[in-house]
C-alpha positions in Angstrom: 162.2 163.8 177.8 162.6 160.2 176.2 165.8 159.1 176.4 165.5 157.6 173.1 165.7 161.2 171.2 169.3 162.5 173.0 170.5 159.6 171.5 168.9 160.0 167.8 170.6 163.2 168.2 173.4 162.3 169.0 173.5 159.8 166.3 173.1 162.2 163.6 175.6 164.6 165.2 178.2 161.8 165.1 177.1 161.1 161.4 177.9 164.3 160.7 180.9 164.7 162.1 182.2 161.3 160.8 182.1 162.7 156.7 184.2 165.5 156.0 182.6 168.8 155.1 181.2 169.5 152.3 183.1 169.3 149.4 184.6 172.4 147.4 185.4 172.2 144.1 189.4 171.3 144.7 187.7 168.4 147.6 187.8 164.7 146.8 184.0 163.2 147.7 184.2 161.1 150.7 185.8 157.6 150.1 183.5 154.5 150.1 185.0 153.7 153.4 184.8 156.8 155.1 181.4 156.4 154.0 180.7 152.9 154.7 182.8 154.1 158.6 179.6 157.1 158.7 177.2 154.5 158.0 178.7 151.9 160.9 178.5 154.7 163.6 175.5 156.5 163.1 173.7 152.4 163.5 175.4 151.6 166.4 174.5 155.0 168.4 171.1 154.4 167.1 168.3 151.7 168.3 169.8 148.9 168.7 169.6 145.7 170.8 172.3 145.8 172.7 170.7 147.2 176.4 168.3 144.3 175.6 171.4 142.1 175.2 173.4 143.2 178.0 170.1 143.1 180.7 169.7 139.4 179.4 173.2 138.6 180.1 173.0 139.9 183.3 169.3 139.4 184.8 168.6 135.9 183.0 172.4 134.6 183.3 173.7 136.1 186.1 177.0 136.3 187.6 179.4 133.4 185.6 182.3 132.2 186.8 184.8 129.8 184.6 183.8 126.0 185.2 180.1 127.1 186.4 176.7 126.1 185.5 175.8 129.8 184.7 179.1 130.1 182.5 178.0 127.3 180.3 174.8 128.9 179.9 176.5 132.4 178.8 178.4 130.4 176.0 175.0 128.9 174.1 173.9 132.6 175.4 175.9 134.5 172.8 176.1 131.6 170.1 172.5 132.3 169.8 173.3 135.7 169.6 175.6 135.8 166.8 173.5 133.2 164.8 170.5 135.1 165.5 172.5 138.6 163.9 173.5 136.4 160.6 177.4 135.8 162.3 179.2 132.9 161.9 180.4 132.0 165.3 181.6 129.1 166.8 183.3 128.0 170.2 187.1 126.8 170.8 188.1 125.3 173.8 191.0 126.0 175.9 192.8 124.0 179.1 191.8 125.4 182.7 194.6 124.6 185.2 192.0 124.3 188.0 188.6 124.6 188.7 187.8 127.2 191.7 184.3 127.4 192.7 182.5 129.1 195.8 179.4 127.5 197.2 179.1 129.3 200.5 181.5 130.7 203.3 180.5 132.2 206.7 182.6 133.7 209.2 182.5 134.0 213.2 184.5 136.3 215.0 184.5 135.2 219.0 186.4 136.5 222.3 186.0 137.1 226.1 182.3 138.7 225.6 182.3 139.1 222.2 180.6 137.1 219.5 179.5 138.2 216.1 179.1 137.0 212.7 180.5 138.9 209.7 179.5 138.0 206.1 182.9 137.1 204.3 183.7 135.9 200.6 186.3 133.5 199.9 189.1 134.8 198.0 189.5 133.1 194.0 191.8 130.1 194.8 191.3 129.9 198.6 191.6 126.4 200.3 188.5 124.9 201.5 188.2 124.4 205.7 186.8 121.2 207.2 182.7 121.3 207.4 182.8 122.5 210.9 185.0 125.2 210.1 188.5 126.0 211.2 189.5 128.0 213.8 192.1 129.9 214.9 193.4 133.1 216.8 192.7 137.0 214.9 195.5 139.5 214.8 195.7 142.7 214.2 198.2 142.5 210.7 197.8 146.6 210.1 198.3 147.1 206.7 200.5 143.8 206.0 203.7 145.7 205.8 207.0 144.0 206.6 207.4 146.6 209.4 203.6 145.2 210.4 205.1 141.4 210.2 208.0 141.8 212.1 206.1 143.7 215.2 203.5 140.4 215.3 206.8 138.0 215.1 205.7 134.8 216.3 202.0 135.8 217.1 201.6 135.2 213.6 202.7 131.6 213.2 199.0 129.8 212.6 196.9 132.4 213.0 194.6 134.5 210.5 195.6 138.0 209.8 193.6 140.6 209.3 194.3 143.2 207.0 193.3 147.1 206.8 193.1 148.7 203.3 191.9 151.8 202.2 188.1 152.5 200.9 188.4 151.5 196.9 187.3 154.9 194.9 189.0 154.6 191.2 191.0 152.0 188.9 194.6 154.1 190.1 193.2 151.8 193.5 192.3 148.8 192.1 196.1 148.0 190.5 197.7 149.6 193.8 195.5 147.3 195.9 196.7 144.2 193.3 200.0 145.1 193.6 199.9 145.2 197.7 198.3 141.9 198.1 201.2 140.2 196.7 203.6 141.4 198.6 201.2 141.0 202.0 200.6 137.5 201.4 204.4 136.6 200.3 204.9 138.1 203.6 201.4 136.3 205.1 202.8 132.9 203.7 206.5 133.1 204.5 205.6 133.8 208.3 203.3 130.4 208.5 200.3 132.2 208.6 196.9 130.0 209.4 195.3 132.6 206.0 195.0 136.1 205.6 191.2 137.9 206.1 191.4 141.5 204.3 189.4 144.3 205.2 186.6 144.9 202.6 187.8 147.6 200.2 184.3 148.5 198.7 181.8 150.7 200.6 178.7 150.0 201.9 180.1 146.6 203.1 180.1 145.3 199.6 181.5 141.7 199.4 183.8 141.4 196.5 186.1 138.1 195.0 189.8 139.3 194.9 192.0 136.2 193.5 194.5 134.9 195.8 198.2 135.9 194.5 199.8 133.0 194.0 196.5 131.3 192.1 195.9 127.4 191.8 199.1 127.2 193.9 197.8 128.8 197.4 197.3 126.3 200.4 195.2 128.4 202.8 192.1 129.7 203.4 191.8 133.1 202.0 189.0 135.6 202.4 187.6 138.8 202.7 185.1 140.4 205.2 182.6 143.1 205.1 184.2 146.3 205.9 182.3 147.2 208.9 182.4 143.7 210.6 186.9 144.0 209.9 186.7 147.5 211.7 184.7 145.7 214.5 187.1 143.1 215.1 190.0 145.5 214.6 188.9 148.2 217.0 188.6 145.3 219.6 191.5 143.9 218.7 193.5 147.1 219.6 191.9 147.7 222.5 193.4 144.2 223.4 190.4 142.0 223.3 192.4 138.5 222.3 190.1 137.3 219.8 189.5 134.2 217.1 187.9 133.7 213.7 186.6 130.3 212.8 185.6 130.5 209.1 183.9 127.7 207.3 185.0 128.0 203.4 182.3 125.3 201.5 184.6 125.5 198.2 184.3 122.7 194.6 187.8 122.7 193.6 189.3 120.3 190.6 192.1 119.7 188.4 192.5 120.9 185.0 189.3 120.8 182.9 188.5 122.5 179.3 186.1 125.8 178.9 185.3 127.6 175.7 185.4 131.0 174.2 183.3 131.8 171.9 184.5 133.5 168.2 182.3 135.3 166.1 184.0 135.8 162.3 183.6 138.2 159.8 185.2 137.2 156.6 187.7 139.6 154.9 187.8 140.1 151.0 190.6 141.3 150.3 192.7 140.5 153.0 190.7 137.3 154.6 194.0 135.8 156.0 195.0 138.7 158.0 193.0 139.0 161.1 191.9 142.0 163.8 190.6 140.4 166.9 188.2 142.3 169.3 187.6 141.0 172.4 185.6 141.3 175.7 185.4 138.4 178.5 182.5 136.7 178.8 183.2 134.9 182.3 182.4 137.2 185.8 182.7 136.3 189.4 179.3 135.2 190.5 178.5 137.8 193.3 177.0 140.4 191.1 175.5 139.5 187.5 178.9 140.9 185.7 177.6 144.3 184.0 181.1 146.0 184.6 182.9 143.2 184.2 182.7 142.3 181.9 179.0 141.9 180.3 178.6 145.6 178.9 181.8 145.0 176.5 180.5 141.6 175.6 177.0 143.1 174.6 178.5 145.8 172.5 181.0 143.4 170.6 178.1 141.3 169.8 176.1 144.5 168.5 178.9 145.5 166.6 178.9 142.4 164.8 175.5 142.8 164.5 174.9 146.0 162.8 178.5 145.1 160.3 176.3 141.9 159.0 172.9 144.1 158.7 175.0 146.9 157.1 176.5 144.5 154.6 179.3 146.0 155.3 182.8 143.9 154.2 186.2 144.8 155.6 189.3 143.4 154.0 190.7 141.8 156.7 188.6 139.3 158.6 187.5 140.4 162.0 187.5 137.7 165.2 184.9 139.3 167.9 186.0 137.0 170.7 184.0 136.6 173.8 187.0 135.2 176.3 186.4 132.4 179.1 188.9 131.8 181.8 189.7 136.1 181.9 189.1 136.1 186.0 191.3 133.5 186.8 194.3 134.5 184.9 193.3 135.2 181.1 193.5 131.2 180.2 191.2 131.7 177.4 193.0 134.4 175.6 196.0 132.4 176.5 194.5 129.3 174.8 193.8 131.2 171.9 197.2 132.4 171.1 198.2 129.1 171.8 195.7 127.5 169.3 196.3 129.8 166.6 199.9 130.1 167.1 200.6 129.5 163.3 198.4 132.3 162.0 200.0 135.0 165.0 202.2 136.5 162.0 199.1 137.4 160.1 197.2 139.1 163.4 197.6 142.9 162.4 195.9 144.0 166.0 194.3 142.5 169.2 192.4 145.0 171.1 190.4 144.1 174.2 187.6 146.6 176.1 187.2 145.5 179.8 187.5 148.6 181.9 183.4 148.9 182.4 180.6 151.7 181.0 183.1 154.5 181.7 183.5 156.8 178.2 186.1 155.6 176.5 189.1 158.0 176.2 191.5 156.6 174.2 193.4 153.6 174.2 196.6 151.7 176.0 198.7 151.0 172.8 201.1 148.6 175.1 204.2 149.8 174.2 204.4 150.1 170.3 204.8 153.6 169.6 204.2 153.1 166.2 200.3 152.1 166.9 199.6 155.7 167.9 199.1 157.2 164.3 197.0 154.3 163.2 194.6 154.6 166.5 194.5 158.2 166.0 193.4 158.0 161.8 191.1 155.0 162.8 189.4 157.1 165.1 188.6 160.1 162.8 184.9 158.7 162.0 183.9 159.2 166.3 186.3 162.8 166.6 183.4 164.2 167.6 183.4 162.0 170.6 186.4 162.4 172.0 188.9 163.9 172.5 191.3 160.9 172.6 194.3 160.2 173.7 196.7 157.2 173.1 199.2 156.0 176.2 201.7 154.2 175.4 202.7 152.2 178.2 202.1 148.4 178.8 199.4 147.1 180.8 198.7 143.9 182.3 195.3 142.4 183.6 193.3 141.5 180.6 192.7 139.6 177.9 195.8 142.0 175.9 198.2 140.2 177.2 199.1 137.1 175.6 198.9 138.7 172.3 201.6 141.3 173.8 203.9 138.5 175.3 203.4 137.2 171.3 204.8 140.7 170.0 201.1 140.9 168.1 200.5 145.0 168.0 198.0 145.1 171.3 195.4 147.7 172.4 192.8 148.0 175.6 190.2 151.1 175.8 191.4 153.7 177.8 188.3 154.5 180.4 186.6 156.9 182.3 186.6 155.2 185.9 182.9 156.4 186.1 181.3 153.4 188.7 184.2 150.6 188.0 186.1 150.7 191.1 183.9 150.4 193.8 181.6 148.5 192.0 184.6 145.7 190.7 184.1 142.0 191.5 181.6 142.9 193.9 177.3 142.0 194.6 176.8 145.6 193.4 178.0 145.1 189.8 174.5 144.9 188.4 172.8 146.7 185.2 172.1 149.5 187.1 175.8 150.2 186.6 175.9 150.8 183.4 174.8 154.2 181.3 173.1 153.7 178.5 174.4 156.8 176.5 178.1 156.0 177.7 177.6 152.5 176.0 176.6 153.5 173.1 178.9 156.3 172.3 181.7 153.2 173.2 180.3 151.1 170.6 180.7 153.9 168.2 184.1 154.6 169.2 185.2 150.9 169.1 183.1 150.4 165.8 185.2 153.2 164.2 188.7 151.5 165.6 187.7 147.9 164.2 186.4 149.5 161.0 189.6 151.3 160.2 191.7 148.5 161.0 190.2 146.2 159.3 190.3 148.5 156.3 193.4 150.2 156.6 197.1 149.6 154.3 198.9 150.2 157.1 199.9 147.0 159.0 202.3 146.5 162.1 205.1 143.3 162.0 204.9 140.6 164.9 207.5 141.6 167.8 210.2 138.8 168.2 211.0 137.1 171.3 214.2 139.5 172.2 211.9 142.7 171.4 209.5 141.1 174.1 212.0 141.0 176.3 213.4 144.7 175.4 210.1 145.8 176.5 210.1 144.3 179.9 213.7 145.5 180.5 212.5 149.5 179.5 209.1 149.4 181.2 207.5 148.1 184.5 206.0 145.5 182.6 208.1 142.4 184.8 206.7 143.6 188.1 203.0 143.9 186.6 203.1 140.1 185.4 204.9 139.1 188.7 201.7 141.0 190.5 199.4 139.2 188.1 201.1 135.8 188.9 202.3 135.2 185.2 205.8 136.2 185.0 206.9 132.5 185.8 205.3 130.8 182.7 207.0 133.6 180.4 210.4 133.3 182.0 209.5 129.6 181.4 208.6 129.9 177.6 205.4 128.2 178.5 203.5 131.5 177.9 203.8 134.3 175.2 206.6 133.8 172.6 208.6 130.3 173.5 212.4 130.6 174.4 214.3 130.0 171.6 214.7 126.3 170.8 211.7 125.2 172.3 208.6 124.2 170.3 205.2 126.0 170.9 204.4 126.8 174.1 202.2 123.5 175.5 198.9 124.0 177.5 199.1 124.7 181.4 198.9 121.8 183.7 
């Protein structure tokens, strides 16, 4: 069967379920946006370029790190993209504290009668080794634990450890395995360590970039190595082979430089100073070519655009579909937005950003603001017959969400289905293949529906102050997520989110 006619159905089944039934004589005809909300969906779960998009993004572009060659290429990429649809669009730069680039790391593990050579990655924000390489003894670090620390005791003084973790299955994984590394490598660093290797997570000995805890402030070599080649050394290790790891990290590293997001803009009639920003980041780590993460969101932002302008469709407040640099490396260029348009923050009415993958989307993180629930949930009466959906509302750190949360503006991510995210995340396997096209479009319906509805609703929530910030870190575990994500020390500084009071706007990152 082609797989082009599942989806017309689908699309007419959706289009269907978007108006409300047929009218009796005591029913009120659909409204013009309801109708104008049919209209939107039933396009974007129709044929569309978007695959075409996101397969360009990915096979012609390739992975696209923050500060690359690639990443300036991805920026003209979807300029032309947005032009091409009839979109106004236009870049904005934003400060970079440090530029972190990998051009090639190898790995030798040696011993009495032992020599082998497993394929490693430097870790995001790893120190460089001389050209020759530096080496230095390999212990056995177990999981990383204190308990693990305090058995090596001085052994670890200028060696590298290595660390055992778990195979990677789901997203539930991915924030524990965040959330470990910074307290191994507080541990790591406190007991003089030479750097810390990690077992690869990812199966099938997929090599993956995992950023260094502690970011542009980390002074050792960091990496991880295939997950077979870790076991090697590790069942050697404890059989009490004494053994040593000479890594050669070839790494270009800088000081602060600027990058650029990208904006496209929708102009609101009645309401054109009031803004709903959608975002997706357009930066990846350059292992795989960035379909996950975070290409798949980027291609159906732009097609969203797209179809609005082809639609003629005009929502009453403007609508920002931001394509975020900098996201990898610690959201700098959602950061540098907020920062940019701090003045107009009272007037953002929602920021929602979609970077969990090509998993169905289930619903939506609404970051602590019980009052966003109802408005998700009317929004998203268009795409009922996609869901069901369901709204948590808990905060979450990690994407491009956050600075607009830290700046009390009402906050959403997509809630989704892990589907191939985990395993495949940061990794040489996150490829188009990764992505269904039947999942993406039903997405693009679902966010299409959200943006619509805000964008067209009355209903509009008030910025947060600085104290109801703060109210929300004291109630929730949202301190320990920014301390995991190494960003709790420029809020606590008033250099990030809302400033402390008496201080002007927060000033870029040095």
């Amino acid at each position: 069967m082609s797989p082009a006619r599942p989806l017309v159905r689908l699309a007419a089944l959706s289009l269907a379920l978007a108006l409300p039934a047929p009218s009796s004589a005591q029913e009120a005809p659909p409204s013009a946006r309801e109708r104008d909300a049919a209209l939107l969906v039933g396009s974007l779960l129709g044929g569309t370029p978007m695959l075409d998009d996101l397969r360009s993004l990915v096979d012609e572009v390739g992975g696209r790190a923050t500060g690359s060659e690639a990443n300036s290429r991805s920026v003209e990429w979807a300029l032309a993209r947005f032009r091409a649809a009839g979109v106004t669009a236009r870049t904005e730069a934003f400060p970079m504290p440090a530029l972190w680039l990998e051009r090639g790391a190898t790995a030798s593990v040696q011993g009495p009668g032992v020599r082998f050579a497993p394929r490693v990655a430097a870790m995001p924000f790893s120190t460089a080794t001389p050209k020759a390489g530096l080496t230095a003894p390999l212990v056995d670090a177990g999981r990383g634990t204190g308990a693990d620390l305090q058995r090596l005791g001085a052994k670890a003084k200028g060696a590298f450890l290595l660390v055992e973790t778990d195979e990677l299955k789901d997203v539930d994984g991915l924030f524990r395995e965040y959330d470990e590394a910074t307290a191994i490598e507080s541990r790591a660093f406190a007991a003089g360590v030479a750097g810390v290797v990690y077992m690869g997570s990812r199966p099938g000995n997929q090599l993956y970039r995992h950023s260094v805890s502690v970011g542009p402030r980390n002074t050792r070599p960091m990496m991880v190595m295939e997950r077979d080649g870790a076991k090697r050394a590790l069942r050697l290790l404890r059989a009490g082979k004494a053994l040593s790891l000479t890594a050669a990290l070839d790494l270009k590293t800088g000081g602060p430089y600027e990058s650029r997001n990208v904006i496209g803009e929708l102009r609101g009639t009645t309401h054109p100073d009031e803004v709903v920003v959608l975002g997706a980041h357009l930066d990846s780590w350059d292992l795989g070519g960035g379909a996950l993460d975070n290409g798949a969101n980027v291609a159906m932002l732009l097609d969203l655009a797209r179809q609005m302008q082809r639609l003629g469709l005009k929502p009453a407040r403007t609508l920002r579909f931001a394509l975020w640099n900098g996201e990898e490396q610690g959201m700098y260029g959602s950061a540098g937005y907020t920062r940019s348009h701090a003045a107009e923050l009272n007037q953002h009415t929602m920021a929602l950003s979609v970077d969990i993958g090509c998993g169905r989307i289930t619903g939506f993180y609404t970051n602590g603001r019980p009052a966003l629930v109802p408005l998700v949930d009317a929004a998203l009466k268009p795409v009922a017959g996609l869901g069901p959906f369901t709204q948590v509302d808990v905060p979450v750190v990690g994407t491009d969400n956050f600075d607009f949360m830290m700046h009390g503006v009402a906050n959403l991510i997509a809630n989704q289905e892990p589907a191939t995210y985990g395993p495949n995340y940061h990794a040489r396997s996150d490829e188009f293949e990764q992505c269904d096209a039947r999942t993406l479009r039903a997405n693009a319906a679902v966010v299409g529906a959200l943006a619509w509805g805000f964008a067209t609703m009355e209903e509009k929530l008030p910025r947060q102050s600085r104290a109801e910030v703060e109210a929300l870190i004291r109630d929730t575990d949202l301190g320990s997520q920014m301390k995991s994500f190494n960003v709790w020390e420029e809020w606590a500084a008033g250099t990030r989110g809302h400033p402390l009071e008496g201080k002007p706007t927060t000033p870029a990152p040095r």
